[in-house]
N, C-alpha and C positions, 0 to 999 in steps of 0.2 A: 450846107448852110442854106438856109431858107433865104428867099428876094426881101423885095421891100413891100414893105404892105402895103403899098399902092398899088405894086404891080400883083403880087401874091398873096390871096386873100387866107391863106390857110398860114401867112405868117402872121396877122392881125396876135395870133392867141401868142405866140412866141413875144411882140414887143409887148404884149398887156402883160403879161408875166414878169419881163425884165424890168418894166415901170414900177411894179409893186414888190420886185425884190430891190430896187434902189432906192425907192421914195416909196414907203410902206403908206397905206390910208392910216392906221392905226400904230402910233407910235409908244411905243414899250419900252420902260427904264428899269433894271434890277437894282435890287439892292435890300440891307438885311437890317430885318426889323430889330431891331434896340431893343426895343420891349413889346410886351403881348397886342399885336392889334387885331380887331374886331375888324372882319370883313361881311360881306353880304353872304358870301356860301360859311363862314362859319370863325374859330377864331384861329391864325397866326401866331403860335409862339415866339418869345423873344430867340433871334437868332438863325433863323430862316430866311432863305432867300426869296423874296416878294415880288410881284412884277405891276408896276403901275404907270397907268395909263400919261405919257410926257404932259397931258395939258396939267393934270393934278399934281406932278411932284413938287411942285413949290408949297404945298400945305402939305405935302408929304414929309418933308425935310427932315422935320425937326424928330421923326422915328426912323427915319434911318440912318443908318452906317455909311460914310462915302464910299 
């Protein structure tokens, strides 16, 4: 097991890591479209599983599936 990055600067990459697998920068909600949505890369069929970005899913809601 690696020090503390204080003292061990080659565990720096080790706690940047663990920080962004428990508190992600970019937070990701699944869930399955209702009906056909229009995306930017193309379209979504009803019934697939979606992945949208947490600050948007509340205008999401109402095409997805809980």
């Amino acid at each position: 097991m690696a020090g503390s990055p204080r003292t061990d600067p080659a565990a720096i990459d080790l706690a940047l890591a663990e920080t962004m697998r428990r508190d992600p920068a970019l937070r990701l909600v699944l869930g399955l479209a209702r009906e056909e949505v229009d995306l930017t890369s193309g379209r979504a069929p009803a019934g697939v599983t979606v992945a949208c970005r947490a600050a948007v899913v509340r205008c999401c809601r109402t095409r997805l599936a809980p």
